[in-house]
C-alpha positions in Angstrom: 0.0 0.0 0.0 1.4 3.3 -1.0 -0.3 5.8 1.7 1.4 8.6 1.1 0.2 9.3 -2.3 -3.6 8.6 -1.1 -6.3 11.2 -0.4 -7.1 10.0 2.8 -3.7 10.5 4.3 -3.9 13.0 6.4 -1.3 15.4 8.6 -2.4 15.9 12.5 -1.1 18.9 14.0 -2.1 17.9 17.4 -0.3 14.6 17.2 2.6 15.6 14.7 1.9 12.1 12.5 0.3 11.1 9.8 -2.7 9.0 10.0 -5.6 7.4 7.2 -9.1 9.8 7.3 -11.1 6.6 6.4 -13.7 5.8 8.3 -13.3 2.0 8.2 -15.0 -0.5 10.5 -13.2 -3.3 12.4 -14.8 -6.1 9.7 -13.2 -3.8 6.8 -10.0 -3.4 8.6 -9.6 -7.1 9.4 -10.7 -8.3 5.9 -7.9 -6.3 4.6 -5.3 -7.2 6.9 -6.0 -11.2 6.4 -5.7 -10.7 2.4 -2.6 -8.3 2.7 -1.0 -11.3 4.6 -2.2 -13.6 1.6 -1.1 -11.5 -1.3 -0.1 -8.1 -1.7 -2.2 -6.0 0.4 -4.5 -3.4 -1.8 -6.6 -0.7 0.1 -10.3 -0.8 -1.3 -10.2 2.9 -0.1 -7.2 3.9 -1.9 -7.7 7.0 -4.1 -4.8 8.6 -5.8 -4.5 12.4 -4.1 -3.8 14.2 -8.1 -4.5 18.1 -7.2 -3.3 18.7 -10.9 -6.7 17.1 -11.9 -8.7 19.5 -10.3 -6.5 22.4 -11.8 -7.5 20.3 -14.8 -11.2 20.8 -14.7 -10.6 24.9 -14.1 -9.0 25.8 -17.2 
């Protein structure tokens, strides 16, 4: 998984970390964790953070 590049990756000033935004529940959180271990874990949440799109749509 490649969190850095996902929207949902998130900056906490309070805490001085990083953390995921997702509002997961323990079933989703679990069911990814047991196929990561499987295969090469892939967030079903994942979306790619590209602020260029946006800038995209404007012109």
């Amino acid at each position: 998984m490649d969190c850095e590049t996902c929207v949902y990756y998130e900056y906490d000033d309070d805490d001085e970390a990083y953390y995921c935004s997702v509002s997961m529940d323990e079933d989703d959180y679990a069911r990814m964790m047991q196929t990561g271990r499987a295969q090469r874990a892939e967030c079903p949440f994942y979306l790619y953070d590209n602020e260029y799109e946006v800038v995209k749509h404007q012109m």
